[in-house]
PATORLO-204875 format. One record per residue (C-alpha): residue number from 1; residue in one letter; x, y, z. Coordinates in steps of 0.001 Angstrom, whole numbers. Layout:
PATORLO-204875
ATOM   k r      xx      yy      zz
ATOM NUM a       X       Y       Z
...
This chain:
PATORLO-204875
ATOM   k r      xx      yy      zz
ATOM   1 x       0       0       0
ATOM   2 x    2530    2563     760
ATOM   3 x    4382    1877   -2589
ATOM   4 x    1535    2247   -4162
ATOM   5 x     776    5882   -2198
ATOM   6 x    4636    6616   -3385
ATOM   7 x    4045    6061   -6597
ATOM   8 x     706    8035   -7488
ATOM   9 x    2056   10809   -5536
ATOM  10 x    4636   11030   -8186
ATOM  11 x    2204   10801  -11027
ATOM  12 x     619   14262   -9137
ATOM  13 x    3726   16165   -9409
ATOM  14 x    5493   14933  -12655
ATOM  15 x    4852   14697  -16495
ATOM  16 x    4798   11505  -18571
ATOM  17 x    6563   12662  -21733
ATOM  18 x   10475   12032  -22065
ATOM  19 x   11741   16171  -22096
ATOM  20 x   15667   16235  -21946
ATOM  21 x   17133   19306  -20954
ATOM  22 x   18760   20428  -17536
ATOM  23 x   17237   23909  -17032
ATOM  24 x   14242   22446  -14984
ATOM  25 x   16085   20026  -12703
ATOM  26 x   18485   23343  -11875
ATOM  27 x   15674   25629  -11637
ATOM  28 x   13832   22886   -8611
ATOM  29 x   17195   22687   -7023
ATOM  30 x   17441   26338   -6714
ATOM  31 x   14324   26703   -5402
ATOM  32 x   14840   23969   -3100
ATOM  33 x   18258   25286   -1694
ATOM  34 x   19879   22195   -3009
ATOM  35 x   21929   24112   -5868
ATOM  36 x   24915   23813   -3362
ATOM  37 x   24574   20610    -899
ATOM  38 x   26458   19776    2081
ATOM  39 x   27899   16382    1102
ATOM  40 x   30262   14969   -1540
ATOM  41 x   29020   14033   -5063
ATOM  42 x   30591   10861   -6896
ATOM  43 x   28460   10787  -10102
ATOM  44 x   29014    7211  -11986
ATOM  45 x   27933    6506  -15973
ATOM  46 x   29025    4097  -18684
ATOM  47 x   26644    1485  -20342
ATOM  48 x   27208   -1755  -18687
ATOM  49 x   28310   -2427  -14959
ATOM  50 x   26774    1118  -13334
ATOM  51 x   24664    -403  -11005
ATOM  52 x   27640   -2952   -9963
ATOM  53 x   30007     -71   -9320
ATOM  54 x   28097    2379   -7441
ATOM  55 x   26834    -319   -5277
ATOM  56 x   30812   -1843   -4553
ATOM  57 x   31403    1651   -3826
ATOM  58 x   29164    2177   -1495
ATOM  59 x   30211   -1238     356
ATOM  60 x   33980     204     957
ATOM  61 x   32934    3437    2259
ATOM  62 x   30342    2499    4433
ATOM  63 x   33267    -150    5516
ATOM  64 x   35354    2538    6230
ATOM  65 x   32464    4650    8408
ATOM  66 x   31108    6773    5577
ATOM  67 x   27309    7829    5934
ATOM  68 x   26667    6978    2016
ATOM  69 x   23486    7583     192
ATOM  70 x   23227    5370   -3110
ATOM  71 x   20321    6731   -5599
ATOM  72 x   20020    3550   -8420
ATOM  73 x   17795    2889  -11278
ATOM  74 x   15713    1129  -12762
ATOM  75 x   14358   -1062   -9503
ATOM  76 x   13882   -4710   -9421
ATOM  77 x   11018   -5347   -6869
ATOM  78 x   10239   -3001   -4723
ATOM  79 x   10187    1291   -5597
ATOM  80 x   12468    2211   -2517
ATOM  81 x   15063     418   -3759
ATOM  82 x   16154    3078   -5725
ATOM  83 x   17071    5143   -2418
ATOM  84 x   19803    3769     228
ATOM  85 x   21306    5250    2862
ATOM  86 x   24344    2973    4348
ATOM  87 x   22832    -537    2455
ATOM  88 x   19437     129    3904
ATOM  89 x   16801    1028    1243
ATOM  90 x   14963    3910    2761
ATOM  91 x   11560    3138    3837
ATOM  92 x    8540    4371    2094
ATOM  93 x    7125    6742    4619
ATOM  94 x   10256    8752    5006
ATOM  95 x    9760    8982    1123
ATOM  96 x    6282   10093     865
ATOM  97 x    7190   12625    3743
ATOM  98 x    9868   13738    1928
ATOM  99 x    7694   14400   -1699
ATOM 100 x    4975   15980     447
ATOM 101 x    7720   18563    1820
ATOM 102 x    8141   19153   -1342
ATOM 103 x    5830   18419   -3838
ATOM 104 x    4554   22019   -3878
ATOM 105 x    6891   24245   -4722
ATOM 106 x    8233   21700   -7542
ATOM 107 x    4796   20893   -9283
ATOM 108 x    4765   23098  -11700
ATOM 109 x    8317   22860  -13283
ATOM 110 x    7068   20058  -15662
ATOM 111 x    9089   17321  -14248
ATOM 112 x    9584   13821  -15608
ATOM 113 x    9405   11175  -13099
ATOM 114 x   13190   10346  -13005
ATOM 115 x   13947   14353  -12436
ATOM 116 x   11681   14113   -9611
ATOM 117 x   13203   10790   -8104
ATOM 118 x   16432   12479   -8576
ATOM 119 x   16071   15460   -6871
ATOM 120 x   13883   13571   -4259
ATOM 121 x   17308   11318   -3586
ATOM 122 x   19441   14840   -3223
ATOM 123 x   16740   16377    -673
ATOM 124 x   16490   13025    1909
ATOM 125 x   20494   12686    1414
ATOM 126 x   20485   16315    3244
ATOM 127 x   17687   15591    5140
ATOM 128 x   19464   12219    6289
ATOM 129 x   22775   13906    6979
ATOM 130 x   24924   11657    4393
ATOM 131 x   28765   12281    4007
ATOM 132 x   28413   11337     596
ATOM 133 x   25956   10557   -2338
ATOM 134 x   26793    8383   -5261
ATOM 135 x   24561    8897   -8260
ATOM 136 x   23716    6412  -10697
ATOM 137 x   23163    7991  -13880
ATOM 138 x   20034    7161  -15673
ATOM 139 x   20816    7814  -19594
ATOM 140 x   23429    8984  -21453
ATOM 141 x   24867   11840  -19286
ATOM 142 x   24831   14864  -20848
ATOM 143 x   21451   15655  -20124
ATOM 144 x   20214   13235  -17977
ATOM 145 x   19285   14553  -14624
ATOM 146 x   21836   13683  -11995
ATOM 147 x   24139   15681  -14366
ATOM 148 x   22699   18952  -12550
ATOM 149 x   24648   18984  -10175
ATOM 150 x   28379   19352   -9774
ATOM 151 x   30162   16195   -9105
ATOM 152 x   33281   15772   -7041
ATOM 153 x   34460   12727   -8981
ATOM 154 x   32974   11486  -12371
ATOM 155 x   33138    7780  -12911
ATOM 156 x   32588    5685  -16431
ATOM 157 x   32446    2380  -16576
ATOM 158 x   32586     276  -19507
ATOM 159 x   30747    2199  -22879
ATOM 160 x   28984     -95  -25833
ATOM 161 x   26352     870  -28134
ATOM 162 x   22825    1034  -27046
ATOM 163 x   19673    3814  -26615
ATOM 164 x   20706    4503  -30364
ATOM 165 x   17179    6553  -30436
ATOM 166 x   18718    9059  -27398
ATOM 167 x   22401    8770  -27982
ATOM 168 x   23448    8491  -31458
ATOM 169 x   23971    5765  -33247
ATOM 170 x   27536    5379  -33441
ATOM 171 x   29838    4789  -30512
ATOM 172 x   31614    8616  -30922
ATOM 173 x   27889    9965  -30212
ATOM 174 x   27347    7962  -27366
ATOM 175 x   30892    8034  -26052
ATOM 176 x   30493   12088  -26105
ATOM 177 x   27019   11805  -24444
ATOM 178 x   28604   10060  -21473
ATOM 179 x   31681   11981  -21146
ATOM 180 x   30352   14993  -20289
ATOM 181 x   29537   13813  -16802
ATOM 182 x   33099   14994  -16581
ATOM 183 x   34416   18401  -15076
ATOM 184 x   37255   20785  -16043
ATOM 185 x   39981   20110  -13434
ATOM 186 x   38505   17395  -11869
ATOM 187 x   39240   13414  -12165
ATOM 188 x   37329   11189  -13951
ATOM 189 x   37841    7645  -13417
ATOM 190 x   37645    5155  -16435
ATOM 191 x   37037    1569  -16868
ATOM 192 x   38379    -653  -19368
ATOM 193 x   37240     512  -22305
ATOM 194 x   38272    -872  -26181
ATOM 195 x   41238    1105  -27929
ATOM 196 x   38507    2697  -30149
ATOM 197 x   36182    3596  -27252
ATOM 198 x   38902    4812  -24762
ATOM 199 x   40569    6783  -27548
ATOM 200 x   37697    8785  -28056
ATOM 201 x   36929    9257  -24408
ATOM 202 x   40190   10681  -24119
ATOM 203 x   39913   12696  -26489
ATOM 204 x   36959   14413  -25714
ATOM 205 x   37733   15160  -22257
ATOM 206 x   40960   16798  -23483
ATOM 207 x   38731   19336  -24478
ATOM 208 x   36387   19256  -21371
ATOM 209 x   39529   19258  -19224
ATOM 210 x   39203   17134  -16866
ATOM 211 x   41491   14533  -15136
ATOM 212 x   41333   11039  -16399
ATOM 213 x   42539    7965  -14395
ATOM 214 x   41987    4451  -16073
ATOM 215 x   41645    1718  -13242
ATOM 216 x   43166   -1240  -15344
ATOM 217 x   46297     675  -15346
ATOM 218 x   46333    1270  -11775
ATOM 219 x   44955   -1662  -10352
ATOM 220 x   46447   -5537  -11639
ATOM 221 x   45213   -8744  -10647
ATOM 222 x   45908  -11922  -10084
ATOM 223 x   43653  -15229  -10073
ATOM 224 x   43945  -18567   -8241
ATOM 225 x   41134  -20840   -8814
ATOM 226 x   37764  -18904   -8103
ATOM 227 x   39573  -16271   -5877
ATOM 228 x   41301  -12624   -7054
ATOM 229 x   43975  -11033   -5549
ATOM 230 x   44335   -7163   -6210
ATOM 231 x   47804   -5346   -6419
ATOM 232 x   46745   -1549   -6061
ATOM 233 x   49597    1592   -5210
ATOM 234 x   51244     162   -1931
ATOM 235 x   49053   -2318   -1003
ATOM 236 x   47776   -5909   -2029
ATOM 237 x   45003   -7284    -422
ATOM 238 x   44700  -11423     408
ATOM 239 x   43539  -13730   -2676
ATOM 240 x   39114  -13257   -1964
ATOM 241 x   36217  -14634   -3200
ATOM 242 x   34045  -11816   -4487
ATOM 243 x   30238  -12606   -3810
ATOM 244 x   29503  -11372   -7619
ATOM 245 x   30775  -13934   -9548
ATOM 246 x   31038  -12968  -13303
ATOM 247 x   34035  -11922  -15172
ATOM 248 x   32847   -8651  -15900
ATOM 249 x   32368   -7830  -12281
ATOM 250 x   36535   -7844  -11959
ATOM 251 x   36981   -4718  -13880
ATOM 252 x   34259   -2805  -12296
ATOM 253 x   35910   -3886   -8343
ATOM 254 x   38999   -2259   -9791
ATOM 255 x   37156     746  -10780
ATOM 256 x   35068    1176   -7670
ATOM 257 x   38505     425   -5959
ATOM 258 x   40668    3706   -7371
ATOM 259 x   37293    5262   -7089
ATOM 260 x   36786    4653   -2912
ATOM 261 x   40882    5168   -2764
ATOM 262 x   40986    8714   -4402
ATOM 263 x   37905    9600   -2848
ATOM 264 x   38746    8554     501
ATOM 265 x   42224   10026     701
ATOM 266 x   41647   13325   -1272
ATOM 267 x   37834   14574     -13
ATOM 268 x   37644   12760    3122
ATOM 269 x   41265   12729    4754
ATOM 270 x   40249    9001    5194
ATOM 271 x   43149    5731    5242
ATOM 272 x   42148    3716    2884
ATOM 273 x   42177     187    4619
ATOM 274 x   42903   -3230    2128
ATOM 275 x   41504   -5248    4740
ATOM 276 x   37694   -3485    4571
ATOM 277 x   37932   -3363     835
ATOM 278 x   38425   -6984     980
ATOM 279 x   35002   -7339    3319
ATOM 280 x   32854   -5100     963
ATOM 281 x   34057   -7278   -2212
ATOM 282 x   33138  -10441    -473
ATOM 283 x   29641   -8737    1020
ATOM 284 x   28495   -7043   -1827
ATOM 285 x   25347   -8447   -3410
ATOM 286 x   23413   -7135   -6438
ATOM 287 x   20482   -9183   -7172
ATOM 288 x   19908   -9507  -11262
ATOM 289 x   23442   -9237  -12385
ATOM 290 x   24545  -12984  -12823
ATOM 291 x   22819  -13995   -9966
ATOM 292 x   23012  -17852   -9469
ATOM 293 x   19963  -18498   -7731
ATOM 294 x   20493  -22190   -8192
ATOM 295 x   23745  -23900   -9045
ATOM 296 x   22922  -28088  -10139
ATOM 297 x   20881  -27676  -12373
ATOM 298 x   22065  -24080  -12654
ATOM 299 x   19156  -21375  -12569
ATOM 300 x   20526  -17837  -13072
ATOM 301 x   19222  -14381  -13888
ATOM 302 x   21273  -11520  -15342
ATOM 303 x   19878   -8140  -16452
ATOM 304 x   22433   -7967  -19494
ATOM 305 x   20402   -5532  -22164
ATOM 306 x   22590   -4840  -24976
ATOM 307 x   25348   -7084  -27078
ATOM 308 x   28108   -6240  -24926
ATOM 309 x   26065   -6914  -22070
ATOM 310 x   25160  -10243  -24027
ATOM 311 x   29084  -11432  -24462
ATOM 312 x   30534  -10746  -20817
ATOM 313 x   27063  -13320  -20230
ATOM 314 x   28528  -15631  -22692
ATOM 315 x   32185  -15812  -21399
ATOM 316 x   31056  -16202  -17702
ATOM 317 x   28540  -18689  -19130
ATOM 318 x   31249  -20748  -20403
ATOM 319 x   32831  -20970  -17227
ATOM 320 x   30132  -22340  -15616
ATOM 321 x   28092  -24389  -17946
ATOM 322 x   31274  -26187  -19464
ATOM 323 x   29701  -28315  -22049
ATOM 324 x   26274  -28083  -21216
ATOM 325 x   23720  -26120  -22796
ATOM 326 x   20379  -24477  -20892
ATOM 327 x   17177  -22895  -21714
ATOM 328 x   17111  -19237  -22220
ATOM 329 x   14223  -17189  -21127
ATOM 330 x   13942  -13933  -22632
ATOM 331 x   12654  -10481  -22741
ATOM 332 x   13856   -7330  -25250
ATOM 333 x   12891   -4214  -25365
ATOM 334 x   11786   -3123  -28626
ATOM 335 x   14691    -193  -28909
ATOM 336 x   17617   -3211  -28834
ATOM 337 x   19955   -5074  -30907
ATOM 338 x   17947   -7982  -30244
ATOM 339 x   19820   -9954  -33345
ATOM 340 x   23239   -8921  -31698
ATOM 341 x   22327   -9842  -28405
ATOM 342 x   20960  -13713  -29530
ATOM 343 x   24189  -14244  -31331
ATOM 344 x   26026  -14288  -28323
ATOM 345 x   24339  -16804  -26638
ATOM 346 x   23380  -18915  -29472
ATOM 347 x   25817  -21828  -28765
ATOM 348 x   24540  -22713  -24820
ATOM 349 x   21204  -22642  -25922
ATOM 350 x   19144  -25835  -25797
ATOM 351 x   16174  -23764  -26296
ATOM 352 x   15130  -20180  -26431
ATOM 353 x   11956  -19165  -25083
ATOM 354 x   10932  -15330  -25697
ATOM 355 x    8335  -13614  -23458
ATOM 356 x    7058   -9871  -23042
ATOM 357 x    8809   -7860  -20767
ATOM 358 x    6692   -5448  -17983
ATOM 359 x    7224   -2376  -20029
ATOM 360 x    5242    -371  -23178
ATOM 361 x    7981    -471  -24844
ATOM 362 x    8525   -4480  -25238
ATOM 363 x    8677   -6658  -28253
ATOM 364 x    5862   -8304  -28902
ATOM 365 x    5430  -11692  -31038
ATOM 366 x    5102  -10405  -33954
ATOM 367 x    8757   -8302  -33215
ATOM 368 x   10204  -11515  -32545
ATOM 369 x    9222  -13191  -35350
ATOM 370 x   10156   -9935  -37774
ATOM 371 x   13740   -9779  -36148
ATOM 372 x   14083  -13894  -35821
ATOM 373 x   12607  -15416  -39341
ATOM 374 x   15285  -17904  -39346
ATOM 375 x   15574  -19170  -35779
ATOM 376 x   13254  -21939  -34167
ATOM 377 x   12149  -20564  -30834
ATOM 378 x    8853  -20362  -28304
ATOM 379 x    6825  -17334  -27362
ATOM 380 x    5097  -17116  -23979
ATOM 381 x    3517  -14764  -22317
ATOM 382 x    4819  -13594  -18820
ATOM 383 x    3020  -15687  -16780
ATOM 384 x    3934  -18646  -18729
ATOM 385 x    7295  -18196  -18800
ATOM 386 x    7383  -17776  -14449
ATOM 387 x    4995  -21290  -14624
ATOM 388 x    7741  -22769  -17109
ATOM 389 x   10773  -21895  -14545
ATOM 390 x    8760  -22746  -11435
ATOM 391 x    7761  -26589  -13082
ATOM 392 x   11059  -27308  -15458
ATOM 393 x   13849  -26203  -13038
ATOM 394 x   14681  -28918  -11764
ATOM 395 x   15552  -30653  -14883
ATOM 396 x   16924  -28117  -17291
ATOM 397 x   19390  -25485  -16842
ATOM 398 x   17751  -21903  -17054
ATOM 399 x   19055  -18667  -17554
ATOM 400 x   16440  -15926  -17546
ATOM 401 x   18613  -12693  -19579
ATOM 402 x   17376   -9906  -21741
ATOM 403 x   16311   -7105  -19588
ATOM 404 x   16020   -5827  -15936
ATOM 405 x   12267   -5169  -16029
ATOM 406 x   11767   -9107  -16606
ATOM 407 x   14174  -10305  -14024
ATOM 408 x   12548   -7985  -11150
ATOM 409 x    9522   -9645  -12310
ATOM 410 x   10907  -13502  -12094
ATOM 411 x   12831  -12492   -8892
ATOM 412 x    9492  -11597   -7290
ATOM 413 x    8080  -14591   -8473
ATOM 414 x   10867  -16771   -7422
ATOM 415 x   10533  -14627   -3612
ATOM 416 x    7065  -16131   -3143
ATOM 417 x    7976  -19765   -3707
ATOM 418 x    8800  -21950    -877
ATOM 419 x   11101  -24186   -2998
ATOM 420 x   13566  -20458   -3778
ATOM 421 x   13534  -19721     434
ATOM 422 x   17201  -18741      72
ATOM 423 x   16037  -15560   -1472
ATOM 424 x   13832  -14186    1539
C-alpha cells in the first residue's frame, strides 16, 4: 500500500513525456536550496556495470564509516530500492514525507518522473545527513538529470552501443554523451574501455579538461582458482572470493577500488584500509546481475540488455556451464539489438523461449518473429514463462537474460515460492 501511495504521488507532481534538458532540474534545485549541498558528489555513468560499481562503492565506504546515500535505477522489486542510505533502502514513509515537503513548490516545473526521483534522492540525502551521495546515472549523461549537479568525482564504466534513439547511433555519439559527466579540473575515473572507445573518451575530455585515471592501469590482478587477488599503489590485499561472480564484475571492483581510494584520501582525509575493501568485495550483493539463484541444475538471472552486455554473459557462461547447454528465457525491449544480443548466446542454448517484458515499450510476437525469421524458438507470455521456470527447473538449466524489467519480475516470483527460500 505505501508503494503504491509513493508512486501516485509522483504521477501528481510529474509529467509523462520524455523532455531532456537540464534547465528544470536546476531551476527545482534552486528553489529547493539544493543548488549547493552539504555532502560529496561521486556521479558514476558508462553502459554496462553502473549499477555494480556504485553499489561496490558504497560497500567500501560504508566499511570505512562513511554515511553513504546510493540513488540507483531502474528497480527490481520493490520502488524504494532506488534510495539507500548505508545498504538500507529507505523506507517508504520517510519517502512520501519527503515528496509531500516538497511536492509544492516543484509541481509546476514540468518534471519527468526520473527528475523528480532524482532530486527527491538529493533532498532526503540532506535531510538524512549523508557524508556522501553516489549517483547512478540514468541515460546517457549529458542531459540526464543527476548531471545537474556538480560532481566531485565522475566515474565511467565500460561504454557499448545502445539507446541509439537518445544517444546516437555510433559509438563517438554515445561516447560524447557520457563523457560529459566529466568536469574541467577534476578526475574522472575510467574503466576498461576498447582502444577505439577509450581513444575517443580521451579525447573528448581533453577538451572538457578534466582529469582522467583508467583503473586497469592502476589496479592488476591476479587469479587462483575462483579467488582474485588485487595489487593496487602500496598495497595488495589477500587472494578473496568476491560474492559477484562474473568476469565482468573484476573490472568494475577495480574501478570502484581507485574510485573509494581517491575519494577517501583526497575529499575525506580518510586511510584507505585493504583489509575493509576486501570485506565489501566479499559482502556485496546485487540481485539480477549474474545472480546464481540455483547452481545443479544451474538457474541464473542476469539483467544484461545490450550485445556487450550479451558477451561478458557468454564468457562467464562458459565458465560455468562447461559443455552443457540451458534454456534461455527472454525479454527485449523493442529499442535493442535484439539480433546482436541472440548471437552471443546462441551456442549454450538448448532452447530459447521469448516472453514480453513489464514495459510499453517491449517486443511483442510479432517483433520476434520480424527480427528472428530464421531461428526456431517459443513465445510465452509472462506468466507462462514464471509457470515454465517454477515446473522445469529442476531438470533443465535456465538462464532468464534480456532485460532488468523481466528479471525484477521472475525475482518476485521466485521470492514467493517456498522451494527459492534462500532468497527471503
Amino acid at each position: 500500500m505505501s508503494e503504491k501511495k509513493f508512486i501516485n504521488l509522483i504521477k501528481t507532481i510529474s509529467v509523462e513525456h520524455w523532455n531532456f534538458g537540464l534547465e528544470r532540474v536546476k531551476n527545482a534545485l534552486e528553489i529547493l536550496e539544493l543548488n549547493r549541498l552539504p555532502y560529496k558528489i561521486i556521479l558514476v555513468g558508462g553502459t554496462n556495470g553502473k549499477g555494480s560499481t556504485v553499489k561496490f562503492i558504497q560497500h567500501i565506504l560504508v566499511e570505512h564509516g562513511i554515511r553513504t546515500g546510493l540513488f540507483t535505477s531502474p528497480h527490481l522489486i520493490e520502488y524504494n530500492e532506488r534510495f539507500n542510505i548505508n545498504l538500507d533502502n529507505l523506507p517508504y514513509y520517510v519517502l512520501i514525507e519527503g515528496l509531500s515537503e516538497i511536492k509544492d513548490k516543484i509541481k509546476g516545473l514540468n518534471l519527468t518522473e526520473f527528475e523528480v526521483l532524482t532530486i527527491l534522492s538529493l533532498y532526503l540525502f540532506k535531510k538524512l545527513s549523508v557524508d556522501v551521495c553516489i549517483l547512478e546515472v540514468g541515460l546517457g549523461g549529458r542531459l540526464d538529470a543527476t548531471n545537474a549537479i556538480e560532481p566531485d568525482i565522475s566515474v565511467l564504466t565500460r561504454i557499448d552501443v545502445d539507446h541509439k534513439n537518445f544517444l546516437g547511433n555510433t559509438i563517438e555519439e554515445i561516447v560524447k554523451e557520457k563523457t560529459k559527466i566529466s568536469r574541467k579540473d577534476k578526475r574522472l575515473v575510467i574503466a576498461k574501455q576498447t582502444n577505439e572507445t577509450l581513444n575517443i573518451i580521451l579525447e573528448d575530455i581533453d577538451l572538457i579538461g578534466s582529469n582522467p585515471i583508467l583503473s586497469d592501469d592502476e589496479v592488476k590482478t591476479e587469479f587462483k582458482f575462483n579467488k582474485v587477488k588485487f595489487i593496487f599503489n602500496e598495497f595488495e590485499t589477500d587472494y578473496i572470493t568476491p560474492s559477484l561472480t562474473a568476469d565482468y564484475q573484476i573490472e568494475n571492483m577495480k574501478t570502484a577500488l581507485v574510485t573509494s581510494y581517491i575519494f577517501l584520501r583526497d575529499f575525506l582525509n580518510v586511510r584507505f584500509e585493504h583489509q575493509k575493501f576486501q570485506r565489501a568485495i566479499e559482502k556485496t550483493k546485487w540481485p539480477g546481475r549474474f545472480q546464481v539463484i540455483k547452481e545443479n541444475p544451474l538457474l541464473l538471472l542476469d539483467g544484461s540488455h545490450n550485445p556487450s552486455g550479451f558477451k561478458a554473459l557468454s564468457q562467464s557462461l562458459e565458465k560455468i556451464l562447461k559443455y552443457e547447454k540451458a534454456v534461455f528465457i527472454i525479454g527485449i525491449l523493442k529499442d535493442k539489438d535484439a539480433e546482436n544480443m541472440i548471437d552471443k548466446i546462441i551456442l549454450f542454448s538448448k532452447e530459447i523461449i521469448f516472453t514480453q517484458v513489464p514495459s510499453n515499450r517491449t517486443m511483442t510476437l510479432g517483433d520476434y518473429k520480424k527480427v528472428f525469421s530464421n531461428l526456431n524458438f517459443t513465445y510465452m507470455d509472462i506468466e507462462k514463462a514464471k509457470t515454465f521456470i517454477l515446473k522445469r527447473y529442476p531438470f533443465e538449466n535456465i538462464v532468464v537474460c534480456g532485460s532488468l524489467y523481466l528479471i525484477g519480475e521472475i525475482l518476485k516470483t521466485l521470492k514467493q515460492n517456498k522451494d527459492f527460500q534462500l532468497l527471503a
